[in-house]
C-alpha positions in Angstrom: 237.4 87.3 117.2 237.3 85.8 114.0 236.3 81.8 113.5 237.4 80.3 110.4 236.3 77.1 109.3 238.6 73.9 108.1 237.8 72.6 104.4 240.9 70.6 103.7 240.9 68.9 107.4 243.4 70.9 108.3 243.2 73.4 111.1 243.0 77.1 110.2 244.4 79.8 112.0 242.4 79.7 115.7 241.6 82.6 118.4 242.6 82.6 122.2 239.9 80.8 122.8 240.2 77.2 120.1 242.7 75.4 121.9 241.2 75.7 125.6 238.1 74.5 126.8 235.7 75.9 129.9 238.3 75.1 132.4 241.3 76.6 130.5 242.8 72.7 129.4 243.8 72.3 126.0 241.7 70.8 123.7 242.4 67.8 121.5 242.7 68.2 117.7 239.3 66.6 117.0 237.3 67.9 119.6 234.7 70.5 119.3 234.2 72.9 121.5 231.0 74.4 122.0 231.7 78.0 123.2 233.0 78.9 119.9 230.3 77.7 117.9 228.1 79.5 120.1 230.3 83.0 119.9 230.6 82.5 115.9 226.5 82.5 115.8 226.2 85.5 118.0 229.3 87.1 116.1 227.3 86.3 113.0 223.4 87.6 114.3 225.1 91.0 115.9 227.4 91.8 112.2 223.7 91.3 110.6 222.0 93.2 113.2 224.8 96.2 113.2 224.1 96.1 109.1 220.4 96.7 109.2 220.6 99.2 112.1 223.8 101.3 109.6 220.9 101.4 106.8 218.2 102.4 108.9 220.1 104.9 110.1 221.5 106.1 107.0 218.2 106.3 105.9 218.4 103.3 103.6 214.8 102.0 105.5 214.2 98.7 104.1 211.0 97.8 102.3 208.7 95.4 103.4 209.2 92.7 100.8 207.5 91.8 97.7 206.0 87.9 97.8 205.4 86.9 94.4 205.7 83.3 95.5 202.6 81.6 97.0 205.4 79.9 99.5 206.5 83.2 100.7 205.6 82.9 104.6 205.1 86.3 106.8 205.9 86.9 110.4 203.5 88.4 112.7 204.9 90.0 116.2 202.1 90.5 118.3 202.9 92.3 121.8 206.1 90.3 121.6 204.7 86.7 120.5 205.7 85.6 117.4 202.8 84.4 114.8 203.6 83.0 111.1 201.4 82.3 108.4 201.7 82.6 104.2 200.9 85.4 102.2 198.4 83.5 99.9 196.3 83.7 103.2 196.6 87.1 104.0 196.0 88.3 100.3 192.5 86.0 100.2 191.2 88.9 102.3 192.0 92.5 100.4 189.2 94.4 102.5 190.8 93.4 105.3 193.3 95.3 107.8 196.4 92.4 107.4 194.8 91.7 103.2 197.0 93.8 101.3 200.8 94.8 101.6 199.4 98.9 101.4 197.9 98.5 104.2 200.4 95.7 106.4 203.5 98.2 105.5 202.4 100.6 108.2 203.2 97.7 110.8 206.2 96.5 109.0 209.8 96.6 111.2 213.0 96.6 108.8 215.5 95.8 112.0 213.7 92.5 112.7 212.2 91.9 109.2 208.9 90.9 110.8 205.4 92.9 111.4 205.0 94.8 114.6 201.1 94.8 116.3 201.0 96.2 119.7 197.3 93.8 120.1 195.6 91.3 122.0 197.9 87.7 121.9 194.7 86.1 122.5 192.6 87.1 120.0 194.9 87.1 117.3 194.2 83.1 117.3 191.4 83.7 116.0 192.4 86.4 113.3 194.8 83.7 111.6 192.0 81.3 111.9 189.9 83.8 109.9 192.5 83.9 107.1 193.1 80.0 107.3 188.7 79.5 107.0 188.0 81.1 104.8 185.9 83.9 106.7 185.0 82.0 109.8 185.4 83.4 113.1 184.8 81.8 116.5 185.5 83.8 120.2 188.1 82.0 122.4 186.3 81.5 125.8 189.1 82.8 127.8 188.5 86.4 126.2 185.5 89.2 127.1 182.9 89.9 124.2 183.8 93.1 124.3 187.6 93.0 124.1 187.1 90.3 120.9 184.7 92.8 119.5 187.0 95.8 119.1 189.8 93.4 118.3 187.7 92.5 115.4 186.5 95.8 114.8 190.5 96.6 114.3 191.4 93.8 111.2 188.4 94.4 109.9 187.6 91.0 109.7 183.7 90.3 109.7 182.4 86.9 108.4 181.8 85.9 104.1 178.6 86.7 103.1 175.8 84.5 104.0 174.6 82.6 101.2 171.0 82.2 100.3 169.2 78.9 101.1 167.7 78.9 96.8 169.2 76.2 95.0 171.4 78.4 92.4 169.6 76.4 89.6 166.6 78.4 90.5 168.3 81.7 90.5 169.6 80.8 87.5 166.6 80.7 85.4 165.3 83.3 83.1 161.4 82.6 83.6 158.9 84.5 84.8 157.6 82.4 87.3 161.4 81.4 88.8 161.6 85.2 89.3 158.3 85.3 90.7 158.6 82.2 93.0 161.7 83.7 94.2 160.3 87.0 95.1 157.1 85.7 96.8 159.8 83.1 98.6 161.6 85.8 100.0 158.3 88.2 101.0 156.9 85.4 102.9 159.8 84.2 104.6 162.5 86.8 105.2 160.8 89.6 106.7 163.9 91.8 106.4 164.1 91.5 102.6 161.3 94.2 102.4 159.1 96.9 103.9 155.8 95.2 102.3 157.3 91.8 103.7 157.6 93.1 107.2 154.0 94.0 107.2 152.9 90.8 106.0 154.9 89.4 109.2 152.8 92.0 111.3 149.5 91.2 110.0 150.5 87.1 110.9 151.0 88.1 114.5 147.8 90.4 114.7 146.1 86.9 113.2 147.5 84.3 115.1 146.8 86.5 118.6 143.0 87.3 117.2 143.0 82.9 116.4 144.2 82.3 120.5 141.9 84.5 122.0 138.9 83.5 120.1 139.6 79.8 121.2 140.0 81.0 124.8 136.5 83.0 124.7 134.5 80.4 123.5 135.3 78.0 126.1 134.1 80.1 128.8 130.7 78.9 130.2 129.3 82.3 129.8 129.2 81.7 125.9 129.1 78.1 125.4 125.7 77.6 124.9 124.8 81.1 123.3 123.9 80.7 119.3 124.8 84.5 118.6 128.1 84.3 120.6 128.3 80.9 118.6 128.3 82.1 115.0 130.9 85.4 116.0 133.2 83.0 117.0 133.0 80.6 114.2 133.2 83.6 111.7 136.5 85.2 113.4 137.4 81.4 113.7 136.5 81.3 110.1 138.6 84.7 108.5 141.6 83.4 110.9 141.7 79.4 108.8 141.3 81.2 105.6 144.7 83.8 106.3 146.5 80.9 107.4 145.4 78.7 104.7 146.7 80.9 101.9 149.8 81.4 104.0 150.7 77.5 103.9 149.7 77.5 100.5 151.8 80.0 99.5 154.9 79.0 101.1 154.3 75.7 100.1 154.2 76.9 96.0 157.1 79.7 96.5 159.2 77.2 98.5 162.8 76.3 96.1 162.7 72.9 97.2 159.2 70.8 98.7 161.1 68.2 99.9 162.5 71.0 102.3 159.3 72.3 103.4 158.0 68.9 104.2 160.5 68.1 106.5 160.3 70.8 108.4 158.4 70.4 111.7 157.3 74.3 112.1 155.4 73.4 108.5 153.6 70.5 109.5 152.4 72.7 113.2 150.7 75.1 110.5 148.8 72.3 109.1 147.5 70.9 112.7 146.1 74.5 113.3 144.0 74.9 110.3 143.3 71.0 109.6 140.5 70.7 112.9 138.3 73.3 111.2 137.7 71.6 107.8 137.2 68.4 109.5 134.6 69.8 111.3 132.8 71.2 108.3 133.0 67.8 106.8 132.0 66.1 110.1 129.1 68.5 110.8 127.6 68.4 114.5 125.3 65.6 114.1 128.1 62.7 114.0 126.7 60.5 116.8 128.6 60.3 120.2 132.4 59.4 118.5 132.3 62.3 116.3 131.3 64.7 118.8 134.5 62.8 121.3 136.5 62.9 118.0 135.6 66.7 117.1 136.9 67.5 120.3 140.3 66.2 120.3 140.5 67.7 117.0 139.6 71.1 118.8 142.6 70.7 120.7 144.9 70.9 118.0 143.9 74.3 117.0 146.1 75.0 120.3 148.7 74.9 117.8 148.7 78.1 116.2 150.1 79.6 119.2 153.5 78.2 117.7 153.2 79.5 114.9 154.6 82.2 116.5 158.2 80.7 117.1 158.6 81.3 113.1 158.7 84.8 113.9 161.1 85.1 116.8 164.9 84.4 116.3 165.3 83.6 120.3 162.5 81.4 120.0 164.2 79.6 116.7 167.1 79.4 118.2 165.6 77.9 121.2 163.8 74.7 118.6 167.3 74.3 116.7 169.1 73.8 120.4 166.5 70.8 120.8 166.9 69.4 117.5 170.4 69.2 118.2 170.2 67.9 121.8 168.4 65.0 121.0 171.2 62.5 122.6 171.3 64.9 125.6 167.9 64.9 126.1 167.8 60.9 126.4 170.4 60.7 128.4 168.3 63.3 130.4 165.1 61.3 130.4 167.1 58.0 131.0 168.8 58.9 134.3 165.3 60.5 135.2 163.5 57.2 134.6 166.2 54.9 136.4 166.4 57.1 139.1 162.5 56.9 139.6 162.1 53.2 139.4 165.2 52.7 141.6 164.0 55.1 144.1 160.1 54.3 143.9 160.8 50.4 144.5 162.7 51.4 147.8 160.6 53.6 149.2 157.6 51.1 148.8 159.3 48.3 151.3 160.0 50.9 153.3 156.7 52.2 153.2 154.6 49.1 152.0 152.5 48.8 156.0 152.4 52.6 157.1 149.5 53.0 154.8 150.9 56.1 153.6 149.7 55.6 149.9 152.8 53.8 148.2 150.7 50.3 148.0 152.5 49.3 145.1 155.7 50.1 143.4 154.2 52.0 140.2 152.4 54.4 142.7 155.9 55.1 144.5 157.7 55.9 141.3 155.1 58.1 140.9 156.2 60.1 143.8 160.2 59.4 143.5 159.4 61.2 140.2 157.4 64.3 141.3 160.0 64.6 144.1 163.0 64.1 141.4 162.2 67.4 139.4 161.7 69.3 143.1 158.0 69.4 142.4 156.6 67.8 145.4 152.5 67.5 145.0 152.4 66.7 148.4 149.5 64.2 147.9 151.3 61.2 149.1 154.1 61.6 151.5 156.2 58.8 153.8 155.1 58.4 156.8 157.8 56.2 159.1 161.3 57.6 160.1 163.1 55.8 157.7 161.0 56.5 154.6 161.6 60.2 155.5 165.5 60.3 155.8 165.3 58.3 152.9 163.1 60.7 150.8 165.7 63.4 151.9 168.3 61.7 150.7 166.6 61.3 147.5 166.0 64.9 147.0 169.6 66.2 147.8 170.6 63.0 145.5 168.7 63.8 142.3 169.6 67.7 141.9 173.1 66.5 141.2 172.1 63.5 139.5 170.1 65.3 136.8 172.0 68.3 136.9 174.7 66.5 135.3 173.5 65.9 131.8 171.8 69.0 131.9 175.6 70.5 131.0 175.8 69.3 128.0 172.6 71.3 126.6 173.8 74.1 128.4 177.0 74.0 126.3 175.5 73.4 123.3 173.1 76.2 123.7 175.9 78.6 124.4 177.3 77.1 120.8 174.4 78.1 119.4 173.8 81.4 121.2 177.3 82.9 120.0 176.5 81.4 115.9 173.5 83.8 116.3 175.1 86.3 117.1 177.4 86.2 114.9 174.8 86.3 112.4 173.4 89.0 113.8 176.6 91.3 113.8 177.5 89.7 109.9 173.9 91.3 108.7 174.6 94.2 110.5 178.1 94.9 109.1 176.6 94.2 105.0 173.3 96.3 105.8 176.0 99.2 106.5 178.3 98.5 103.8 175.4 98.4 101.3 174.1 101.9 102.8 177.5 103.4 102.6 178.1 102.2 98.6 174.6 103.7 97.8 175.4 106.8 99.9 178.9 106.9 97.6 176.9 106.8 94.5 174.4 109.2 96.0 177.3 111.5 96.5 179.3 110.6 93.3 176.2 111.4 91.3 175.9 114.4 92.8 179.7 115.2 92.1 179.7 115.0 88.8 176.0 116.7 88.1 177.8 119.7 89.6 180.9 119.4 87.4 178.6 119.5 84.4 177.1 122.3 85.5 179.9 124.3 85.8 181.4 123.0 82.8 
């Protein structure tokens, strides 16, 4: 059937089907009817179809087409969903599986003009979002690890390159000493950067275990009053303040930016552990009764140094930054723990106020609606009267739900946080090989063309 369509308002010639509508009744002259609108779009979709099939199958196979235009938009068919994005994304990328038109031809389907991937639906989300982020990639929840891994493995799409934490200014000068702060920078703090720097890591450890268990060994009772025992432990004591002085002092000099290294809390934990010995050596032994009561809380700040071990374990750092970031969390935490423990406490004392049963007053029964809040349950003070125990019960069924609740929002954030590190992990991973497989190329390419001079 062939539709023709009226330019001068007057009607053309028709088909069969113009002047009837669906239940065979003429039409008027100025109504519309719809079934021949919709057979002129199929009539026109199938003479289109039938053309591209005639060249494919004369062997005319049609090109993908060449985007000059930044406007140019390409269609994605993934496992029969449709996906669409612009070429001035895809061509961002050139290392990349989808990045270049050499390697997106292979996919390309002349009948339907579009690009054919028989791949995960799901996890091609996050593919365009990689192109449209400029690198980023994120995990959808409702897909396994290890399904979005070899769906990444596939594009090729890994993360942009980490960028250092120096100020570029630094990098950029010339001097000496910005080359030498930079190296000593990276030696003491990126223990990957260098074999030399991984030993320097080691040797930190080694210290800061020697540090703990000489503070453990002189407090026993076998060596506290022995003046040999006495002077070894103040020398190892001794050697241990000196490594970690130079340490801080060092990090502090190399750091790019002070202001930096002063704010951060892991810094100012390295200064608590060495700062009790020098005070001591100023304050001497024979201070009088306060120095000695003062010398010994300073003592317990050399307790300290046990965290400086968290600066050398990535669960542990990961750990610190979920805290920092839970901050909110962690007072709604502590709010709903305090509320709950004066609400409960007052209660349970007029219930339990005459049973002499140890809840004389209301700050001694929030001291047990607290211990019996967390599950703990010291068991030195414990209700006595029917009432008081039901009650107590219901207190302890009430509160794992009532603190569990806020306790899902760290949860989620540390699961944030959890997959960003490892993310990380598999970026430095994926650049550690590339860089060993260019140097192996030039390894080999040297070779190459040793041999071809040779033989020449």
């Amino acid at each position: 059937a062939v539709v023709s369509t009226q330019s001068t308002g007057e009607s053309a010639a028709a088909t069969p089907f113009e002047n009837e509508d669906h239940d065979g009744v003429p039409a008027g002259r100025g109504s519309r009817n719809p079934l021949i609108k919709s057979r002129s779009i199929e009539v026109g979709m199938l003479s289109k179809l039938d053309g591209q099939v005639l060249h494919f199958l004369n062997g005319e196979i049609q090109k993908p087409p060449h985007h000059n235009s930044h406007a140019d938009r390409i269609i994605f068919n993934v496992s029969g969903k449709r996906f669409e994005t612009t070429f001035e994304c895809l061509n961002g990328f050139p290392d990349t599986l989808l990045g270049t038109e050499e390697e997106r031809k292979q996919f390309y389907d002349p009948v339907r003009d579009e690009y054919f991937l028989n791949r995960n639906q799901v996890a091609f989300d996050s593919v365009l979002y990689y192109y449209q982020s400029n690198g980023q990639i994120y995990r959808p929840a409702n897909i396994p690890e290890k399904v979005f891994s070899r769906e990444i493995e596939y594009y090729r799409l890994f993360p942009s390159k980490p960028t250092d934490t120096i100020p570029a200014s630094s990098v950029r000068q010339n001097g000496f000493w910005k080359r030498f702060q930079l190296l000593l920078w990276l030696f003491l703090e990126k223990p990957q950067s260098s074999s030399g720097a991984r030993i320097w890591a080691s040797l930190n450890i080694i210290i800061i275990l020697i540090s703990v268990c000489n503070l453990i060994s002189e407090s026993m009772p076998v060596y506290r009053h022995n003046p040999s025992a006495e002077r070894i432990f103040f020398s190892i004591d001794a050697c241990c303040v000196s490594y970690f002085t130079i340490d801080i002092l060092l990090r502090f000099c190399s750091s790019p930016s002070k202001k930096k290294f002063l704010k951060e809390v892991l810094n100012w934990f390295d200064l608590l552990a060495v700062l009790p010995f020098y005070v001591e050596l100023l304050l001497g032994e024979n201070s009088g009764t306060d120095g000695m009561m003062a010398l010994r809380v300073l003592r317990l700040f050399r307790i300290t140094r046990v965290l400086k071990l968290i600066r050398h374990s990535q669960q542990m750092m990961l750990m610190l930054l979920v805290l920092r970031n839970c901050f909110s969390e962690l007072g709604i935490l502590f709010c709903t723990w305090l509320m709950g423990a004066l609400v409960f406490g007052t209660i349970m004392h007029y219930i339990e106020v005459d049973a002499n049963s140890g809840f004389d007053s209301v700050l001694y029964a929030c001291w047990w609606a607290a211990v019996t809040m967390t599950t703990v349950g010291y068991g030195d003070m414990t209700p006595q009267t029917n009432i008081g125990k039901a009650f107590g019960s219901m207190i302890l069924f009430i509160s794992m739900i009532y603190i569990a609740l806020p306790m899902t929002l760290i949860v989620s954030k540390f699961n944030t946080a959890l997959e960003d590190w490892k993310q990380q992990e598999r970026t430095q991973i994926y650049y550690k090989k590339r860089a060993n497989e260019q140097n192996q190329s030039m390894i080999s390419g040297g070779i190459d063309e040793e041999h071809a001079s040779e033989d020449a």
